[in-house]
C-alpha positions as CSV (number, residue, x, y, z in Angstrom):
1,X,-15.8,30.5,-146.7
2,X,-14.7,29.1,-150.0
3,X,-13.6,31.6,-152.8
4,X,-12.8,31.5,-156.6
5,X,-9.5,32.2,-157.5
6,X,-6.1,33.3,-155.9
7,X,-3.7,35.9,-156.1
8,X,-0.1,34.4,-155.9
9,X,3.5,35.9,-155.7
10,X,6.8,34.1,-156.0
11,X,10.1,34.9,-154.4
12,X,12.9,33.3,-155.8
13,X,13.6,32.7,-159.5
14,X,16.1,29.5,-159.5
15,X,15.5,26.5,-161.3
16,X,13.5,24.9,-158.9
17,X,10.6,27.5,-158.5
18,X,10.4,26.8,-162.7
19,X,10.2,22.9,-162.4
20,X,8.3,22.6,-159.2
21,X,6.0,25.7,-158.1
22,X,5.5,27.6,-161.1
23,X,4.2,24.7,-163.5
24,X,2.4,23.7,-160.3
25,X,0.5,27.1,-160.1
26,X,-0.1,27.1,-164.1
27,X,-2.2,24.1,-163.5
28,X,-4.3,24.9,-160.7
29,X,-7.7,26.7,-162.1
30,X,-8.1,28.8,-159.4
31,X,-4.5,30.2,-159.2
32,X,-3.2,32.8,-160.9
33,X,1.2,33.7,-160.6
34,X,0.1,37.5,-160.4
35,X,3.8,38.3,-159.5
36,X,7.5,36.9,-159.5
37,X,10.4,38.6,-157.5
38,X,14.5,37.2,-158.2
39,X,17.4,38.7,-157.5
40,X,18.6,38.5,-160.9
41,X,15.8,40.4,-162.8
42,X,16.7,39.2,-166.4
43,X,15.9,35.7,-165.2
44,X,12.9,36.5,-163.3
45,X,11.5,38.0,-166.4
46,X,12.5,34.9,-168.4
47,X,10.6,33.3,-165.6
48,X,7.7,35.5,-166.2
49,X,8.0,35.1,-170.1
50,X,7.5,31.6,-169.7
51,X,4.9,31.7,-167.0
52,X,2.6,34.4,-168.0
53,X,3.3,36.3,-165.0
54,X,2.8,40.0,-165.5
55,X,4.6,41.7,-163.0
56,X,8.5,41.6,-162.2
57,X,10.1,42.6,-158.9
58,X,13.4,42.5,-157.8
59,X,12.5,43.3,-153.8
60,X,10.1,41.1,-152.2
61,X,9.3,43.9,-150.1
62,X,7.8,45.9,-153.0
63,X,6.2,42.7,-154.2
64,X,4.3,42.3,-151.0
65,X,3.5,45.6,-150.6
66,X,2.2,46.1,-154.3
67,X,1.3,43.3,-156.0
68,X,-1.9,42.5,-154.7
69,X,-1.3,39.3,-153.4
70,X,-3.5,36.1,-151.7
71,X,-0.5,34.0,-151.0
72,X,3.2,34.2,-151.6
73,X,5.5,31.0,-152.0
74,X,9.0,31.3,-150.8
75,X,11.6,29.4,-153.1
76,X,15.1,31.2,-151.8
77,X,18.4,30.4,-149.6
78,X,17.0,29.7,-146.2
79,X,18.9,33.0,-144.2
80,X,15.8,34.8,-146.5
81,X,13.0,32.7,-145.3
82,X,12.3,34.5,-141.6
83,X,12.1,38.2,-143.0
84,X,10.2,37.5,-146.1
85,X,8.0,35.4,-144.3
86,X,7.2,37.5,-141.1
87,X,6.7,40.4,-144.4
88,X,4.1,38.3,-145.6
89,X,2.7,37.4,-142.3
90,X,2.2,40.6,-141.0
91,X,0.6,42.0,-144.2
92,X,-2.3,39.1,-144.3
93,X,-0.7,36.6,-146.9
94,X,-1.2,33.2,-146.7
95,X,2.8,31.5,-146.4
96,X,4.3,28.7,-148.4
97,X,8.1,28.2,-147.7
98,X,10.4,26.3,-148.1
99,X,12.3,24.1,-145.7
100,X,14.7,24.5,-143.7
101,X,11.7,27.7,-142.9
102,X,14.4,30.0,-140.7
103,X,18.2,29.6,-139.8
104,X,17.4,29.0,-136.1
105,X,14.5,27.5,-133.5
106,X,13.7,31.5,-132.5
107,X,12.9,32.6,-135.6
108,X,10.9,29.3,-136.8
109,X,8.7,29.4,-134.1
110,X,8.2,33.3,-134.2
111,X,7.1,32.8,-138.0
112,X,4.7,29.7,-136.9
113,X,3.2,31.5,-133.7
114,X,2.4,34.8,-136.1
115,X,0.6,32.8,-138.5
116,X,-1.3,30.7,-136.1
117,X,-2.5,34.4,-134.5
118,X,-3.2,36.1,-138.2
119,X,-5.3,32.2,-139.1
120,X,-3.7,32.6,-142.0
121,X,-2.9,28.9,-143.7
122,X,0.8,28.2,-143.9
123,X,2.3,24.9,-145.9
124,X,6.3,23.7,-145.6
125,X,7.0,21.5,-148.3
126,X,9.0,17.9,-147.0
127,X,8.1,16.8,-150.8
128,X,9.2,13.4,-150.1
129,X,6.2,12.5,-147.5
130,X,3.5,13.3,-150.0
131,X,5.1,10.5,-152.5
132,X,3.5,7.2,-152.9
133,X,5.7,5.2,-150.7
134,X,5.8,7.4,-148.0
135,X,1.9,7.5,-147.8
136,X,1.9,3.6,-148.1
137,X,3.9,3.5,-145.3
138,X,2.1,5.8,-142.9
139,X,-1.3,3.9,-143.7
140,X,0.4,0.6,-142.9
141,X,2.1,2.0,-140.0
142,X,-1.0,4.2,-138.7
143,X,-3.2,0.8,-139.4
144,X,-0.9,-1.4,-137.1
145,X,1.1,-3.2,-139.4
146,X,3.9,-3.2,-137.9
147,X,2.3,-2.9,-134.3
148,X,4.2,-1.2,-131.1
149,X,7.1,0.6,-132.9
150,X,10.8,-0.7,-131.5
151,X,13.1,1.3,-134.5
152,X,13.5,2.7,-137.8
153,X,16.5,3.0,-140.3
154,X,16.7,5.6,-143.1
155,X,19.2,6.3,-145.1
156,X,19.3,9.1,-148.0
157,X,22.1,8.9,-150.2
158,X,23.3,11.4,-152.7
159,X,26.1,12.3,-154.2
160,X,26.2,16.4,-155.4
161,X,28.8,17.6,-152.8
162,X,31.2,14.8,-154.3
163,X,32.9,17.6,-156.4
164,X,33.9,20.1,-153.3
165,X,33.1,23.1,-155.1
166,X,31.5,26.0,-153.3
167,X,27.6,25.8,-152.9
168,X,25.6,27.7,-150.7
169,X,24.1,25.1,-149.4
170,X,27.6,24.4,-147.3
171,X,27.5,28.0,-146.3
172,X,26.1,28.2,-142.8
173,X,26.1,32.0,-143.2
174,X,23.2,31.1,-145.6
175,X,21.9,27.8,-145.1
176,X,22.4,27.3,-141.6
177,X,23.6,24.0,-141.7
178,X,25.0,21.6,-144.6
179,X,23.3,18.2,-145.1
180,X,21.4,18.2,-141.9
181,X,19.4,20.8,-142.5
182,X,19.0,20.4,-146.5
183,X,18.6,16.3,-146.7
184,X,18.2,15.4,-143.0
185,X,14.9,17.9,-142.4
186,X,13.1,15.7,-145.1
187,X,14.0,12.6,-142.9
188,X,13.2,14.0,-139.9
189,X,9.7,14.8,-140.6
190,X,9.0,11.4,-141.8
191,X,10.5,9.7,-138.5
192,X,8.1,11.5,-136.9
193,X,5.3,11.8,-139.0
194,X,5.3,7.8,-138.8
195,X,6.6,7.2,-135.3
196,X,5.6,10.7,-133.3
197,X,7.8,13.2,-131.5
198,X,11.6,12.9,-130.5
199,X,12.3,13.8,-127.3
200,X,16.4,13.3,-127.8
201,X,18.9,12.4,-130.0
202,X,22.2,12.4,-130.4
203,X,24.1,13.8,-133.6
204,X,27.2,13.5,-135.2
205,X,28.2,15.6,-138.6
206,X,31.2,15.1,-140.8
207,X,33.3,17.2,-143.3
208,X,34.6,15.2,-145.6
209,X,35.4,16.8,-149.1
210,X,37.8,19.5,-148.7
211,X,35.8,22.7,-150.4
212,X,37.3,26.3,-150.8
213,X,37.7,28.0,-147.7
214,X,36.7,31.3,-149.1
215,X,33.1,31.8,-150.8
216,X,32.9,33.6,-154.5
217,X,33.4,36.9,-153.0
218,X,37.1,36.0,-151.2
219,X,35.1,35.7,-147.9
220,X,36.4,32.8,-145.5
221,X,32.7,31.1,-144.6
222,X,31.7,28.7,-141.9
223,X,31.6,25.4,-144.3
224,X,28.7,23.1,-143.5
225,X,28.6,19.2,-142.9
226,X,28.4,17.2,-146.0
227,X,26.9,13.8,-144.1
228,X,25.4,13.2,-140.8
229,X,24.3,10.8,-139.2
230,X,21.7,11.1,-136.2
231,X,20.2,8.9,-133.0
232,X,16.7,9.2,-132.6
233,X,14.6,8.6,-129.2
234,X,11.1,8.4,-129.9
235,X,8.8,9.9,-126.8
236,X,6.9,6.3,-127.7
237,X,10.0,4.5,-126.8
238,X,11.2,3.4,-130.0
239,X,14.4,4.3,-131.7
240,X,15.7,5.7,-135.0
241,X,18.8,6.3,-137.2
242,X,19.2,8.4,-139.3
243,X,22.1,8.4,-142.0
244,X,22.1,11.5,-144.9
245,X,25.2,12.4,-147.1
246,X,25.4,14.2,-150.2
247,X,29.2,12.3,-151.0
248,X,27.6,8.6,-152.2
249,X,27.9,7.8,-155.7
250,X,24.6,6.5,-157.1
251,X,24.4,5.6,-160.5
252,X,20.8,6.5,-161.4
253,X,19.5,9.0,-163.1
254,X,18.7,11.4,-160.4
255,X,21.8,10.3,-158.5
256,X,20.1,9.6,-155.2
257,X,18.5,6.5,-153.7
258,X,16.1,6.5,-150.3
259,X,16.3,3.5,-147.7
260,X,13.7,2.9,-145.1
261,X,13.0,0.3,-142.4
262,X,10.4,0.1,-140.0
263,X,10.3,-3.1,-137.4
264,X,7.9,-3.3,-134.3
265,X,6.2,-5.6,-132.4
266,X,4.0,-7.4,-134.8
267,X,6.3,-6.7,-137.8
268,X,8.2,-5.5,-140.4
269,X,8.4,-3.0,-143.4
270,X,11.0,-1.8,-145.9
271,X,10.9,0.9,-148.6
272,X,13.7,1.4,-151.2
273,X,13.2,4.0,-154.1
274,X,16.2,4.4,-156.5
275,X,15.2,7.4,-158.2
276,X,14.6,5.7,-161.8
277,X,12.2,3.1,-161.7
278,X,11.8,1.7,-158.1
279,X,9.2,3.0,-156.0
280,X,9.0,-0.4,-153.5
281,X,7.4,-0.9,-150.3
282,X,7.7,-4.7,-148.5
283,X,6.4,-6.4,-145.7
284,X,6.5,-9.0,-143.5
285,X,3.8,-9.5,-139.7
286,X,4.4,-11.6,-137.1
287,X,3.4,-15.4,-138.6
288,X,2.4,-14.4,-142.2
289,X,5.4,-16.0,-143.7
290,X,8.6,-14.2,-145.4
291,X,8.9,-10.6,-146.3
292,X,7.1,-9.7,-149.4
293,X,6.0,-7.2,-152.2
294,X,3.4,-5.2,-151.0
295,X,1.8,-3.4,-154.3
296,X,1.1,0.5,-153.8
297,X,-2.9,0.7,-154.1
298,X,-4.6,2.2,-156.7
299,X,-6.4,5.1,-154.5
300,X,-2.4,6.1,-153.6
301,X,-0.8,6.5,-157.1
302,X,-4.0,8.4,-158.3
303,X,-3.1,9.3,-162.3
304,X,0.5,9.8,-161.8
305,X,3.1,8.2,-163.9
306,X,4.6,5.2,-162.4
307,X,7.2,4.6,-165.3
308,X,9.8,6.7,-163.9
309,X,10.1,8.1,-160.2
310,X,10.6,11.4,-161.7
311,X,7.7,11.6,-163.4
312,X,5.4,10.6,-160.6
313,X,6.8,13.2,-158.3
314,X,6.3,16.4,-161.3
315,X,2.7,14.3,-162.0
316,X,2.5,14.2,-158.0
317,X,3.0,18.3,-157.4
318,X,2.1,19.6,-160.8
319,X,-1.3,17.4,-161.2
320,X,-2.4,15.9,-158.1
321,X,-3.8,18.1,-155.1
322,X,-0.2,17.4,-153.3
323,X,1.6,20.4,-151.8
324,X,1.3,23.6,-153.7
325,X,-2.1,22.2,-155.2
326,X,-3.3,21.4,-151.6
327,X,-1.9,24.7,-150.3
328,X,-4.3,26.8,-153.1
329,X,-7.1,24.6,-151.8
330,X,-6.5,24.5,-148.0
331,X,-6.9,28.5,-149.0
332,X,-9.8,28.4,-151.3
333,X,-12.3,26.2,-149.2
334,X,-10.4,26.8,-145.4
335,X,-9.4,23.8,-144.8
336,X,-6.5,22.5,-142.1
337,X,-3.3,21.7,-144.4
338,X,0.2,19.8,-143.1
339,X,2.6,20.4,-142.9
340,X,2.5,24.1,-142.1
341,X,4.9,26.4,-139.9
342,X,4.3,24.7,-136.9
343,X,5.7,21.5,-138.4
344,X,8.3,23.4,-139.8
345,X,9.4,25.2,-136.5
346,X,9.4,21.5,-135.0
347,X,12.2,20.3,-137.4
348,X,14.0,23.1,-136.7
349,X,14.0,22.5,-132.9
350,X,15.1,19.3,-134.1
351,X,18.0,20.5,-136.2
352,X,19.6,23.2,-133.7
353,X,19.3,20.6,-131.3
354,X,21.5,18.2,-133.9
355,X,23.9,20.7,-133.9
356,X,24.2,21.0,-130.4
357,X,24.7,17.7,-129.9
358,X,27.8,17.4,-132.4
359,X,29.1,20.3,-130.9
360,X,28.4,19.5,-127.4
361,X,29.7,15.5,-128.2
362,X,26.9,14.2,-126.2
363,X,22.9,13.3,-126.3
364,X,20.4,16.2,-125.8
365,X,16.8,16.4,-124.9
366,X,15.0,18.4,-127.5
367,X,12.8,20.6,-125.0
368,X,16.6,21.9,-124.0
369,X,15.9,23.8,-127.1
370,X,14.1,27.0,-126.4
């Protein structure tokens, strides 16, 4: 059944839900921000200034309850994602959060398993797989480019936990985890969106930067990893690393690059974005010659901006049906949408199984993970 327009709420109020979801929403024609909910009330009705958005919550509870929602989209700390989500769930909203979706395996695949029973659509937003590059790459790699699949190497480097100040994101309390969880999820779902499941890995996670042992409040909190670095064994046979720290110094303008190679049987492809102007993808098969540019087609880019990286990915989820767009229109015409909950619980699985690992000191199978 397809249907006109949409009712939408958002939870969080931070800097992101303003440059990502909210000017995303604004341009969809058959969305309408109905509702915003923040913890800090003057800033959510800043937020609602800007946006149009007539009502202001400070409780996502009374937000779901009252607002007359469609669909909610979850922009908080991750320890908020499960209860706000099984909210939504349970009173018929369709569910966009944020990654990592819960702070454990239990509660990802609860949320997944209640939306899957409810059919209600569900989208988890690894941004990175719906930019240019990384759809190049899974058409090659889908299309046989690279044939049988021996390894891949990708390596996400950043440098905002150089400073060792306290961040919520290195609260486990709150995030869960520190890098693995916040950089090494994106990763994750690309290894095996490209090469299929992981059945083990191995996982080792570093603390580095010395950061304050008590959080703003004079609490002493469990302080996150601020690089890891995982082994991946693909159920296909193939094998990945996996390298993600927030301590490099990168002098670009978003201070992060992204480093990707894929060999197999019949060849070979690398993928380096800098985060200013680089958005490459090369290649080289078995007796074509050397390794070469391999131009991102037309039908890919669509109308984004390919001056700057930054402005492809706002043109990307602001413009183009990506993500939030795709996540109104999976809802309006009831269509399938990935990556939902289910993908989401997966990573998670995934990540508590990284963890284990570290703390174990040894290789685990992922269905250990219940």
């Amino acid at each position: 059944m397809t249907r006109n327009s949409l009712s939408v709420g958002m939870v969080g109020s931070s800097w992101w839900a303003d440059a990502m979801h909210l000017p995303a929403l604004a341009s969809h024609p058959h969305a309408r921000t109905t509702a915003i909910c923040g913890r800090s009330r003057q800033r959510a009705e800043d937020r609602a200034a800007t946006w149009g958005i007539p009502q202001v919550y400070t409780d996502y509870a009374d937000m779901i309850d009252q607002a007359g929602l469609d669909a909610i989209v979850i922009a908080t700390p991750n320890n908020s994602h499960y209860p706000i989500t099984m909210r939504a769930l349970r009173r018929g909203l369709h569910v966009l959060c944020e990654k990592p979706i819960a702070l454990t395996y239990a509660q990802a695949r609860e949320m997944a398993q209640t939306a899957d029973n409810a059919n209600l659509k569900s989208l988890v937003p690894f941004t990175y797989s719906f930019m240019p590059t990384a759809r190049y790459l899974k058409e090659l790699i889908d299309g046989g480019y690279i044939g049988s699949p021996y390894h891949l190497n990708m390596r996400y480097y950043t440098g905002f936990a150089r400073d060792g100040d306290y961040r919520w994101r290195f609260d486990k309390r709150i995030a869960g985890s520190g890098v693995l969880g916040d950089l090494g999820s994106h990763f994750l779902y690309i290894a095996e969106w490209l090469y299929g499941e992981v059945r083990a890995l191995t996982c080792r996670l570093s603390h580095i930067v010395p950061r304050p042992e008590t959080d703003p409040d004079g609490d002493v909190y469990p302080v996150g990893d601020d690089s890891c670095t995982l082994t991946l064994e693909f159920a296909n046979g193939a094998m990945g690393m996996i390298h993600c720290t927030a301590l490099c110094y990168e002098d670009t303008p978003f201070g992060q690059t992204h480093h990707m190679e894929f060999h197999g049987a019949g060849g070979t492809l690398y993928s380096y974005t800098d985060w200013d102007t680089v958005q490459q993808v090369k290649g080289a098969r078995v007796g074509e010659g050397p390794v070469r540019d391999m131009p991102i087609p037309e039908r890919i880019w669509g109308d984004a901006r390919r001056d700057t990286v930054h402005n492809t990915y706002r043109d990307m989820f602001r413009s183009e049906d990506f993500m939030i767009r795709g996540f109104i229109n999976s809802i309006l015409h009831d269509v399938p949408l990935k990556p939902d909950l289910a993908d989401g619980a997966r990573i998670q699985r995934l990540l508590e199984a990284a963890e284990r690992s570290h703390e174990a000191g040894r290789r685990i199978e992922v269905a250990s993970i219940a």
